[in-house]
N, C-alpha and C positions, 0 to 999 in steps of 0.2 A: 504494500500500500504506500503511495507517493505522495505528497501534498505539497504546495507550493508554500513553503516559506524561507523564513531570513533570519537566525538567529546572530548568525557572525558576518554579516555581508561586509560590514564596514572592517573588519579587520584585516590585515596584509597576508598573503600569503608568509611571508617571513615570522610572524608575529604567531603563528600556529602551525606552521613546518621547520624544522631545524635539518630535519634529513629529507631524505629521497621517501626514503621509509613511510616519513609521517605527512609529506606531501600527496602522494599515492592517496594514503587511508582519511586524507583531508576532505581530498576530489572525489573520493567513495561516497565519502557522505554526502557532500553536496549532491552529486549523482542519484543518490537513493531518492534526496529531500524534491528536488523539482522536478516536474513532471513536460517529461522529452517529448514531441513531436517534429516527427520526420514526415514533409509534405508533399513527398514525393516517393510513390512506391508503386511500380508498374507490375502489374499482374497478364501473363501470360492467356491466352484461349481456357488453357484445359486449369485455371484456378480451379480448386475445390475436389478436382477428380482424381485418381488415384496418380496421377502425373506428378500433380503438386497438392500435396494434400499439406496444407497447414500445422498438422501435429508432426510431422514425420518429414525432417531436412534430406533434400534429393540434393541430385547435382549442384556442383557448385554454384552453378548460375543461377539458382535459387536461393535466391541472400535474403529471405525475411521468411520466419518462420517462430510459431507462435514460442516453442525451445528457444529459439535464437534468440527470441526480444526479450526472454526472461534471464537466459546468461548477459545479455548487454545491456538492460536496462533502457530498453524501449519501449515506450506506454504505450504511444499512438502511431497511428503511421494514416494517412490520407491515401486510399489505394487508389489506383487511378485505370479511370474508364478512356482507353485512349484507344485513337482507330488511324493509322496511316493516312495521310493524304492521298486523293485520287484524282480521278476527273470531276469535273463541276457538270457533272449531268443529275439526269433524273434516276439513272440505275447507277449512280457511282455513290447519291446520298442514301438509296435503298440499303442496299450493301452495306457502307455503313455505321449506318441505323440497325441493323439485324446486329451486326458483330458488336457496336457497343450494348445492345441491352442482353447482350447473351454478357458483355463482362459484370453487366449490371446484377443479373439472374445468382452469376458464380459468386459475388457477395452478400446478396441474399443468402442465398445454400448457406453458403459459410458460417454467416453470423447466427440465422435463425436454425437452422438446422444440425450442420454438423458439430460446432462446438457454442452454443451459445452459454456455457457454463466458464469459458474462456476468452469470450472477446464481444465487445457487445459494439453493433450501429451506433454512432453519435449521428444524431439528426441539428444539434444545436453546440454551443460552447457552453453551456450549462451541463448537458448530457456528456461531454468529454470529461468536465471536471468529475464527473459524481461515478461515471462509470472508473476511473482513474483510482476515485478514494475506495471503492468496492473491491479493487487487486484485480480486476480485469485489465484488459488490453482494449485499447481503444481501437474502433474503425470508422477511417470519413471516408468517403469516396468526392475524389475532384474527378474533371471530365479536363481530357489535354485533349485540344482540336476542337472546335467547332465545327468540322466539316458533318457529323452528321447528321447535323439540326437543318442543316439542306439549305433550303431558303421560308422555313418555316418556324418563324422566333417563337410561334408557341410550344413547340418542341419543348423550351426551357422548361415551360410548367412541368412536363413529363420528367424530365430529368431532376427536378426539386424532389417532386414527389417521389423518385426512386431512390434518393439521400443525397446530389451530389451538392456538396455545398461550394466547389468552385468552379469557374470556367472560363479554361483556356482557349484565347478564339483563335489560335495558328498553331502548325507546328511544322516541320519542314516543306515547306511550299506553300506556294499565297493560296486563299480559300475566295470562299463567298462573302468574308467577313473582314480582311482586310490581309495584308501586306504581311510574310511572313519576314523572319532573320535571316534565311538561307531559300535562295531558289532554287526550286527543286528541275532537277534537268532533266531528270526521267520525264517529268509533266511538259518540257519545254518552257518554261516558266520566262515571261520578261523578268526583268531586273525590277519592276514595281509594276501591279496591277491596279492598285487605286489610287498608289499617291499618301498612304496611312488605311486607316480604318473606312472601311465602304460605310454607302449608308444603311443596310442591313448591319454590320455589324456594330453600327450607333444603337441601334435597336437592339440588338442584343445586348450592350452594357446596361443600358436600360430596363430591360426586361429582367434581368439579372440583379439589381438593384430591387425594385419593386416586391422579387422573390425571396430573396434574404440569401443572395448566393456572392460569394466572392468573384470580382473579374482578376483574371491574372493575365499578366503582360505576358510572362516569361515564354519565348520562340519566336515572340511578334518581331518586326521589324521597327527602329528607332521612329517613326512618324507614327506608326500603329501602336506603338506603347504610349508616345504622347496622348497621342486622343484617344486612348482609351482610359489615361489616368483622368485625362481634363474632361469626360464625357460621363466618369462616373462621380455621381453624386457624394457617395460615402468613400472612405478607403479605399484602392485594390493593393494586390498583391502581388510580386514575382515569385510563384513558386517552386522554380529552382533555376536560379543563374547566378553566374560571375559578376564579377566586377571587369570593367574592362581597363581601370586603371592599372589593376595588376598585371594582367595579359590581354592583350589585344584580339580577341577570338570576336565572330560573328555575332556568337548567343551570346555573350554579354553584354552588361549593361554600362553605358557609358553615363560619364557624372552629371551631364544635364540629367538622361532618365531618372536615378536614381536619386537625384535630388528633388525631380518632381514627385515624385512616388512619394519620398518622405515628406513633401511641402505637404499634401495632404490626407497624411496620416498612415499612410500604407506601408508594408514589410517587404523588404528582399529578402527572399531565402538562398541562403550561399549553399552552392551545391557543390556534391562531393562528386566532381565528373573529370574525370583524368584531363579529358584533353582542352579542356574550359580552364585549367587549374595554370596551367602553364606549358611550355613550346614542348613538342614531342617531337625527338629524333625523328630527321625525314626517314631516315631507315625502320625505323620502328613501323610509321604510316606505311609506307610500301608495303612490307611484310603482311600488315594487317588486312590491306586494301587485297592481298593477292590471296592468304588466305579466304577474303568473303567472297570474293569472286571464283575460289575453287568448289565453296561449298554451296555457292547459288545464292549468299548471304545479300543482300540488300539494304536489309535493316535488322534492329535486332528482334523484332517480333519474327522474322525469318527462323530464327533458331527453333522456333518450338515445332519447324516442318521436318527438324531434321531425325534422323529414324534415331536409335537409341544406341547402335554403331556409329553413327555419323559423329554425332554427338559426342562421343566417347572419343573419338579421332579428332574432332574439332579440337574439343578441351585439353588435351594432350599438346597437340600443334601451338594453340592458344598460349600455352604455360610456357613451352619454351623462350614462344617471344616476350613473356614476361621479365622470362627471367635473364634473358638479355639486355633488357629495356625496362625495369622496373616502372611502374607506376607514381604519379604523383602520391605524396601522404598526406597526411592529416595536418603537418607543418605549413602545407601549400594553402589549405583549405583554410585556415588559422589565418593565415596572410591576407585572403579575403575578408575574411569578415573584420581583424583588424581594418582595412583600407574602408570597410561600409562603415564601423563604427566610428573611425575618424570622420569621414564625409557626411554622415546624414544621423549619427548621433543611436545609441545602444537601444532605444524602444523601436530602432524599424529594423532592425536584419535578425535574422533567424537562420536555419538549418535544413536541409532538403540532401537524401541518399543520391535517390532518381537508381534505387535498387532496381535489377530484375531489368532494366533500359540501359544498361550500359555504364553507369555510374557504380562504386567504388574506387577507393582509391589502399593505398597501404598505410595498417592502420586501421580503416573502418570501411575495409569489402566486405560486413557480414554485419546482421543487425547486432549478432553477440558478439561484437566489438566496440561498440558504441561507446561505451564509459572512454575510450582513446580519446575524442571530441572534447567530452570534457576537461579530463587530465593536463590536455595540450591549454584549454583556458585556463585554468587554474596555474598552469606554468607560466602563463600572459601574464596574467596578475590579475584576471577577470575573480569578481566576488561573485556569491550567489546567486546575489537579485539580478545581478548583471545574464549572470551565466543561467537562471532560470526566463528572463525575457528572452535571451536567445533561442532559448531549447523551445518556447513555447508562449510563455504568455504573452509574446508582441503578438503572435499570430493569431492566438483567443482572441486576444482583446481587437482587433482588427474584424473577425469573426463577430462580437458583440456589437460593434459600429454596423456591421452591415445589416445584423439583424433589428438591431430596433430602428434605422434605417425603414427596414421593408415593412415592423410594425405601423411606425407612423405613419405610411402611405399608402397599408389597405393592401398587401401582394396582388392581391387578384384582381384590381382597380383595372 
């Protein structure tokens, strides 16, 4: 059982560690005391089924697992209902719309069904807190993409109603809804479609507001992040990006964004994603690029096509170039959220895996590694309260903004 408080926050790490020893068992506790969420957690097709069954840690590439969060000390995790970019037809929004409400379906199962003695739906930031003091595990579901709300913003209502409480309106490649961070070339993609946010996806921030749901920038394009922050009412959210002041990458966020973000109350969540973190050997990228084009890999939802030899020969081939090329760590990851917390101040940045999507890094590739995240703030010089907003309560409280937001204007108005 976790609970959010602050007995020693103002004290120095110095001032209650003298060794390594008692530094460790400092960050334990603080660890134990606040309650962590990770906003970013991608779930494969076959969630729920004997593939990925939640009680039972499979393959490496399944890094969240209900064992895992209890060796690492992860409450919450936001699973996410995410669907690849496609075409902008009327059978490309079908499609899907079938495949995200079948991700929808698998966390139903999950919660209400297979272990609901172990992890319970958060429908609210109330419902996180309480499920959290109970010793369960928390589950929110965000939606990454907007592609399969189609050109139908009432869609949103469907997706509230089935839990998700954020929504991302891009992800690699521009949509119906505006301008993504990367264009996608498989799609043939111009370099901008609308110029930012279209005027459907005005409507969507909108509609999402109104519902009590979070908008999140993160994948959008630098215009399409603007107006989507300046377009929502209440707060939104990045819920899992860089900073680009540290490394220059696509998907990050540069200082104007994340200053606007913060002007009106919203949170970056600094994501633990290797190649966002900092420059990877071109040899490394090669390697990698040749492996997914050996295996037919495209993206990483690809993975779950591969037979259970494949897979086994991926992960193999995978580790070597690992281990030639290590991984950013958790020091990198730290560097981030230093550079947010210098720029826009400790109540707006938070924490995001983007487990299960290609995120991990060394350090914290498995949720039962999590307490690393902390340790490393605690070695910052980050106190409790400090290092409990990041874990979590910037994002509640962001989460409280939106919903009484959508109180006071009626959702279904």
């Amino acid at each position: 059982m976790k609970y959010i408080i602050c007995l020693a926050c103002f004290f120095s790490v110095s001032a209650v560690a003298e060794t390594e020893a008692e530094l460790i068992a400092w960050a334990r506790a603080i660890h134990e005391r606040v309650l962590t969420v990770d906003t970013h957690v991608d779930i494969p097709a076959n969630y729920g089924s004997d593939a990925y069954d939640p009680m039972k840690p499979g393959p490496r590439g399944q890094q969240v697992h209900i064992p895992t969060q209890i060796e690492g000390g992860l409450d919450a995790t936001f699973l996410i209902v995410f669907v690849g970019q496609g075409p902008l037809t009327t059978a490309g929004y079908a499609k899907a719309l079938a495949d995200a409400m079948a991700k929808f379906a698998a966390i139903h199962r999950v919660t209400t069904l297979q272990y609901p003695d172990k992890l319970s739906l958060a429908l609210s930031s109330g419902d996180a807190r309480r499920i959290a003091a109970e010793g369960k595990k928390v589950v929110l579901i965000g939606i990454e993409n907007g592609y399969p709300m189609g050109e139908h913003v009432e869609l949103l209502d469907v997706f509230y109603d089935y839990g998700a409480r954020y929504f991302g309106h891009t992800h690699i490649g521009h949509n119906q809804l505006g301008d993504s961070s990367i264009a996608e070339k498989r799609l043939n993609d111009p370099p901008s479609r609308h110029g930012g946010l279209s005027a459907l996806g005005k409507k969507a921030v909108e509609r999402a507001n109104r519902l009590g749901m979070m908008n999140d920038v993160s994948h959008a394009g630098k215009q399409t992040t603007l107006d989507i922050i300046a377009a929502s009412r209440p707060p939104a959210i990045a819920s899992h990006s860089g900073a680009k002041g540290v490394f220059d990458h696509p998907r990050n966020m540069s200082d104007e964004e994340m200053t606007a973000l913060a002007a009106k109350g919203g949170v970056m969540q600094v994501v633990a994603f290797d190649t966002y973190l900092r420059a990877v050997p071109k040899e490394k990228t090669a390697a990698t690029q040749a492996l997914w084009a050996e295996f037919g890999i495209k993206d990483f939802p690809d993975m779950a096509k591969l037979t259970p030899d494949q897979l086994k020969t991926y992960r193999a081939r995978a580790d070597e170039i690992e281990l030639k090329w290590p991984k950013a760590g958790v020091r990198d990851l730290a560097d981030h959220i230093d550079y947010a917390v210098k720029l826009i101040g400790i109540d707006h940045v938070g924490i995001a895996s983007d487990f299960n999507g290609g995120g991990g890094i060394t350090g914290w590739n498995s949720a039962s590694e999590t307490f690393n995240v902390t340790l490393e703030l605690v070695k910052r010089g980050y106190g409790e309260e400090q290092i409990a907003k990041i874990w979590g309560a910037n994002l509640l409280r962001v989460l409280d903004e939106v919903e009484d937001y959508a109180k006071r204007t009626k959702r279904r108005k």
